[in-house]
C-alpha positions in Angstrom: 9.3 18.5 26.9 12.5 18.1 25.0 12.4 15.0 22.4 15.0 12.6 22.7 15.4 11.0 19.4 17.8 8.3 18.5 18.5 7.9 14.9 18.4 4.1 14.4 19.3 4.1 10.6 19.3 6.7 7.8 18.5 6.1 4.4 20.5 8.4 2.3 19.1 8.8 -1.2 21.2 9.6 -4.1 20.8 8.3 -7.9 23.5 6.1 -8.2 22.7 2.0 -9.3 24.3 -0.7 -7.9 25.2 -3.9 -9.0 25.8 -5.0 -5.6 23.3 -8.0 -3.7 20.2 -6.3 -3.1 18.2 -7.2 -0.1 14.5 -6.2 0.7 14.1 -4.2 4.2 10.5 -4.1 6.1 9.9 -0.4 6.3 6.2 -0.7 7.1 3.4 -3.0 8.7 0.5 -4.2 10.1 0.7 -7.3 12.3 -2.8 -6.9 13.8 -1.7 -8.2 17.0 -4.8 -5.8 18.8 -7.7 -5.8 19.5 -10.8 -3.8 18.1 -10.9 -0.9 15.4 -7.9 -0.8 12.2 -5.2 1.3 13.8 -6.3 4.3 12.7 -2.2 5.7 12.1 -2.4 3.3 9.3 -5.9 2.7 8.0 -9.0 5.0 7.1 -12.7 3.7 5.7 -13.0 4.8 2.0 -16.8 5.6 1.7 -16.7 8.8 -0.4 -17.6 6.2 -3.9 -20.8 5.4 -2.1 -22.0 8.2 -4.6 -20.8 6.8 -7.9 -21.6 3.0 -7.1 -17.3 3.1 -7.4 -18.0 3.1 -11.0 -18.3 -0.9 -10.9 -22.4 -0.9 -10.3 -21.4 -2.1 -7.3 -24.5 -3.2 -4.5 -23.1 -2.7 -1.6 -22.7 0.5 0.9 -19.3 1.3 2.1 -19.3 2.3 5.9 -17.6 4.6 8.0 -15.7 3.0 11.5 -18.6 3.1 13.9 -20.2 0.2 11.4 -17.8 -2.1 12.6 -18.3 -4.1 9.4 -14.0 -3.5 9.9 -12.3 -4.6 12.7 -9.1 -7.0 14.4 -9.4 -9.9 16.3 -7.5 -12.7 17.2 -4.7 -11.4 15.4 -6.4 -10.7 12.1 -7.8 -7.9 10.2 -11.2 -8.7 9.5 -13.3 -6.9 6.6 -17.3 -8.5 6.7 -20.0 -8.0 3.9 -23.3 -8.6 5.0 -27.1 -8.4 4.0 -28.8 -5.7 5.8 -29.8 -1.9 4.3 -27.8 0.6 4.8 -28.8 4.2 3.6 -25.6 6.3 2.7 -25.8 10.1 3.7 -24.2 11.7 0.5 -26.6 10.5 -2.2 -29.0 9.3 0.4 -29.4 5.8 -1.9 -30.1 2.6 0.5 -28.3 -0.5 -0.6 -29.3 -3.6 0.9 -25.7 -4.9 1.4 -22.4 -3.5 4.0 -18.8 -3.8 3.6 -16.0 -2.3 4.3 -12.9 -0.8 2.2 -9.7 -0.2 4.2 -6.7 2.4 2.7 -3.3 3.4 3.6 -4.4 6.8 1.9 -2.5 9.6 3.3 -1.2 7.7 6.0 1.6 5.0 4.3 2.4 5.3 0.8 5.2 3.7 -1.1 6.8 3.9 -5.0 8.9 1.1 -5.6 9.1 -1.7 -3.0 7.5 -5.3 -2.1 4.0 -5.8 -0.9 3.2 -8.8 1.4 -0.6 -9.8 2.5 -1.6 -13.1 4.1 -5.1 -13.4 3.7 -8.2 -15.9 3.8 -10.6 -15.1 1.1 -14.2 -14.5 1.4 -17.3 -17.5 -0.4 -20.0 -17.1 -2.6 -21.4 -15.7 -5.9 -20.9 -12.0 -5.6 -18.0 -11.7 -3.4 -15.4 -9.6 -4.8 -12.6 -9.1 -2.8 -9.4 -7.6 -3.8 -5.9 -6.4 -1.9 -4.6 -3.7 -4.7 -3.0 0.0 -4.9 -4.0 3.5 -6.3 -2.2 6.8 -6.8 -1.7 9.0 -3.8 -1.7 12.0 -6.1 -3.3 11.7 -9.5 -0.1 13.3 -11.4 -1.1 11.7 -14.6 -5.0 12.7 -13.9 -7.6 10.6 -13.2 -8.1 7.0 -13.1 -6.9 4.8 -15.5 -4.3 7.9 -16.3 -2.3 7.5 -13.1 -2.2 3.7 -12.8 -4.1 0.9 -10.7 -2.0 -2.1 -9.7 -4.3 -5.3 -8.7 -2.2 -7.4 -6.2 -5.2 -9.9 -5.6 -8.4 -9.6 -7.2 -11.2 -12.8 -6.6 -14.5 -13.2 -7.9 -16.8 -15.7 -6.2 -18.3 -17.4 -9.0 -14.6 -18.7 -9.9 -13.7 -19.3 -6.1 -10.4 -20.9 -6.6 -8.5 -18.8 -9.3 -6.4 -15.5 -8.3 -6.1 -12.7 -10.9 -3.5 -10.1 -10.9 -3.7 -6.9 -13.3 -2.5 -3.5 -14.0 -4.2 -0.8 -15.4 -3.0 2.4 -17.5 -4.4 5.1 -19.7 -2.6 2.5 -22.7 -4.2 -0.8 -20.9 -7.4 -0.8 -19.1 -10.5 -3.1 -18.8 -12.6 -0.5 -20.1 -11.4 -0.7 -23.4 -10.4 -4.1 -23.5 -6.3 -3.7 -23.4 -5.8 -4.1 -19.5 -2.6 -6.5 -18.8 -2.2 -9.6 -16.5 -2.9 -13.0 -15.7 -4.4 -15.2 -13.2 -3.6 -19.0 -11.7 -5.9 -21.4 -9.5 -5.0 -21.9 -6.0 -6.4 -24.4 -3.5 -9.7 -23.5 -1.6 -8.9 -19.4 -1.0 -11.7 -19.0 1.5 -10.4 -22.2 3.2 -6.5 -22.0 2.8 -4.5 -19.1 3.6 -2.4 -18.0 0.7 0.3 -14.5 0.6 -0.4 -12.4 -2.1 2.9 -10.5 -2.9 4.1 -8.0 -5.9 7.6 -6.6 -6.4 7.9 -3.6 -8.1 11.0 -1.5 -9.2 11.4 1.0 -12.3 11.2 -1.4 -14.6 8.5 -3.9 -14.0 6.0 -5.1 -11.8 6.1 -8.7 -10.8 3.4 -10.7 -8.7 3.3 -14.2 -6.7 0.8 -16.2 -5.1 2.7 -17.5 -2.4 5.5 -18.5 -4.3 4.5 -18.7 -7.4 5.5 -16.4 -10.1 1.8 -15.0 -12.0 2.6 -12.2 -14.1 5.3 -9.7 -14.8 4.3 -5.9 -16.5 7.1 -5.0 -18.0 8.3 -0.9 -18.1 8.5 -0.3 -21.6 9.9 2.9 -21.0 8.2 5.3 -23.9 5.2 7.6 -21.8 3.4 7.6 -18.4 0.4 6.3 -20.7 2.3 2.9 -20.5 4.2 3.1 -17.1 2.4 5.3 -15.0 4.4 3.9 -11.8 6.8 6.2 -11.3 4.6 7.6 -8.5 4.0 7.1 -4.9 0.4 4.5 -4.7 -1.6 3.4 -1.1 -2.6 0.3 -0.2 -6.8 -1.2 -0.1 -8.5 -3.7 1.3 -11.8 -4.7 0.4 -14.9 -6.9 -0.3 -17.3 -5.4 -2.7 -20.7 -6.9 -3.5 -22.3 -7.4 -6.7 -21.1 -5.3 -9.3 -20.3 -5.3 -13.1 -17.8 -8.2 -12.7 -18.7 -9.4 -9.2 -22.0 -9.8 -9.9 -21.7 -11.2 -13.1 -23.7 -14.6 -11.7 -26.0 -12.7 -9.2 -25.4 -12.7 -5.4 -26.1 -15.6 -3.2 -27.5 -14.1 0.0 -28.1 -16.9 1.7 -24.0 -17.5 2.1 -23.7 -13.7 4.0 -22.3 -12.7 6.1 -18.7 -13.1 4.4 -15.4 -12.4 5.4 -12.1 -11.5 4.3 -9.5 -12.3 6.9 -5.7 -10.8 7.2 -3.3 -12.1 8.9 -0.5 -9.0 8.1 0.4 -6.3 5.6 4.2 -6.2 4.9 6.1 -3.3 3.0 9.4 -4.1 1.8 12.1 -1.3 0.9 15.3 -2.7 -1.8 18.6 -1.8 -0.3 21.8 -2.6 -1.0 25.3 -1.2 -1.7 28.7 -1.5 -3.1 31.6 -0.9 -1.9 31.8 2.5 -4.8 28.5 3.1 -2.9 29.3 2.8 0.6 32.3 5.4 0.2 29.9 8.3 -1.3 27.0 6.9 1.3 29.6 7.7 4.0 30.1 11.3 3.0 26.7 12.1 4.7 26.7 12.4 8.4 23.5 12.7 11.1 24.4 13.8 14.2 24.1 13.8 17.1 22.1 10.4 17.6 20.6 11.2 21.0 19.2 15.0 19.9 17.7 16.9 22.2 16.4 20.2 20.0 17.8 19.8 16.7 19.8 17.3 14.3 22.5 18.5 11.8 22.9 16.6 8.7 26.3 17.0 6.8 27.8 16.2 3.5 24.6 17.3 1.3 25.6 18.8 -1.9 22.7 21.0 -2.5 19.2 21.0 -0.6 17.5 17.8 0.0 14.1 17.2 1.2 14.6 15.1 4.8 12.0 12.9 6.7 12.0 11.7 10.1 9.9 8.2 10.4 9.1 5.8 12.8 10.0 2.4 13.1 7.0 1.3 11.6 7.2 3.6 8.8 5.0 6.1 9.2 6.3 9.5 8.1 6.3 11.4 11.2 7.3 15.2 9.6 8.7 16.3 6.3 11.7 19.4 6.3 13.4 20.9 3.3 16.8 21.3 4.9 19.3 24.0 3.1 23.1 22.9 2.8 24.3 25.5 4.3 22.6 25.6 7.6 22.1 22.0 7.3 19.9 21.3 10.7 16.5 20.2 11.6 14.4 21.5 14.4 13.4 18.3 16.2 12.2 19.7 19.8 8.4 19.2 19.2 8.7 15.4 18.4 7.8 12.7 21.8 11.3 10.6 22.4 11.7 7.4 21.0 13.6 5.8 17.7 13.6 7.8 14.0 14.5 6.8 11.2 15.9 9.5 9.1 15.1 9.6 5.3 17.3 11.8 2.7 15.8 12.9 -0.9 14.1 10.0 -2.9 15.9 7.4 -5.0 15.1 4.1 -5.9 17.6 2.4 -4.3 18.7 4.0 -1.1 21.9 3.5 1.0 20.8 2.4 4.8 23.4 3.7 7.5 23.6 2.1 10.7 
């Protein structure tokens, strides 16, 4: 069958700043408004660390889907740690506590934008949840080289305060330089609170609902420093125990424990001038009900081009040449696209 594809929007990326109002676009999300397993478009259980203890000395096993120690209900994501043994298959080690660890990886990644995540925190010594980003691809090698950005991190032993951190190859926990702050909030595992950062190419900021926490600032000399130039994934998470977690032991008798989401919200900048809007209009995508192919004009040299669908999720990936300037689109089911044109910072949005 022929796809029918409408192009709702495209987002046309060349280098050029503006100066113009910029205005934050949802380009991806997860409203948990289903029933049952994490939309598994958007989500995967991370259980691969079960073999290194995730470098934290952490007490808990990781588990795949069928553990359901994941799942949504009543329009929340909900991520539970419990007390039972669980033997892991790769190192065959039992632990005798579950969780679950939710990523974005491979799915929905993002470099440069604003994260939103309502959540209800889990109680108890030894709970350690965070919301927080890696590196989709390790450019800068491995951790802390390529980066870590900690949008929420909670230990249970200080219920009520919210830390926020980055990590580098320059700043890093391990040797006692990481970067970032924290601020008490009222009653986390009784009080819903949005955990939020903004980040653009020269700093990273983060809120707790509307308050302002912390802001890592690009100080522009190596990727030792800024390592964020790179596309990162989103995780969810409550790990047990561990080197920080379980700094004042674990109080079973609290578990079960959960961490409860209410949505994940991924904003895109946009905005143009008027300078802007003239070169913006110089590239054409037509036509907007396609059948087999689209053509794209007004490219100056090869760009790479992504179709995407409303929700974000990057759907194919074409290198299209300037002088053919088409895209084969016949295998894709009709429906909306979004169109997406190189990679800038700031892109222009067509209508």
């Amino acid at each position: 069958m022929k796809a029918r594809i409408i192009i709702a929007s495209v987002v046309c990326c060349l280098t050029l700043h503006t100066n113009a109002q910029e205005s934050w676009k949802l380009i991806w999300s997860d409203e948990f408004d289903y029933n049952g397993a994490p939309d598994n478009s958007k989500w995967s259980f991370d259980t691969e660390g079960n073999n290194w203890n995730w470098g934290n000395d952490e007490q808990q096993n990781y588990t795949p889907e069928e553990m359901k120690n994941a799942w949504v209900e009543n329009g929340n994501l909900i991520i539970e740690a419990r007390k039972e043994s669980y033997r892991w298959y790769g190192d065959g080690e039992t632990k005798n506590y579950t969780s679950a660890r939710l990523r974005t990886y491979r799915k929905a990644d993002w470099c440069y934008c604003k994260i939103e995540v309502r959540a209800l925190l889990p109680q108890g010594k030894g709970m350690w949840p965070a919301i927080w980003l890696l590196p989709t691809d390790e450019v800068y090698g491995g951790w802390p080289q390529s980066g870590e950005l900690d949008i929420m991190e909670n230990v249970g032993f200080d219920p009520n305060r919210i830390h926020c951190n980055i990590h580098t190859e320059a700043y890093n926990h391990k040797n006692g330089t990481n970067k970032g702050n924290s601020v008490n909030v009222s009653l986390p595992y009784e009080n819903w609170h949005v955990y939020r950062i903004e980040w653009d190419e020269e700093s990273v900021n983060y809120y707790v609902d509307d308050t302002h926490v912390f802001t890592f600032q690009n100080e522009h000399r190596t990727w030792k420093e800024w390592p964020f130039d790179q596309k990162f994934h989103l995780l969810l998470n409550i790990a047990v125990g561990g080197s920080w977690g379980g700094e004042q032991g674990i109080e079973d008798w609290r578990l079960p424990q959960r961490m409860l989401v209410d949505y994940v919200r991924v904003y895109e900048k946009s905005g143009m001038s008027s300078m802007d809007d003239e070169i913006a209009n110089t590239v054409k995508v037509y036509p907007t009900l396609a059948e087999e192919t689209i053509s794209i004009s007004g490219l100056s040299s090869s760009e790479q081009v992504q179709i995407i669908s409303i929700n974000g999720n990057v759907i194919m990936e074409a290198k299209v040449d300037a002088d053919d300037n088409t895209l084969n689109v016949d295998g894709l089911s009709q429906g909306k696209y979004l169109v997406r044109i190189g990679n800038a910072t700031y892109p222009f949005i067509k209508k």
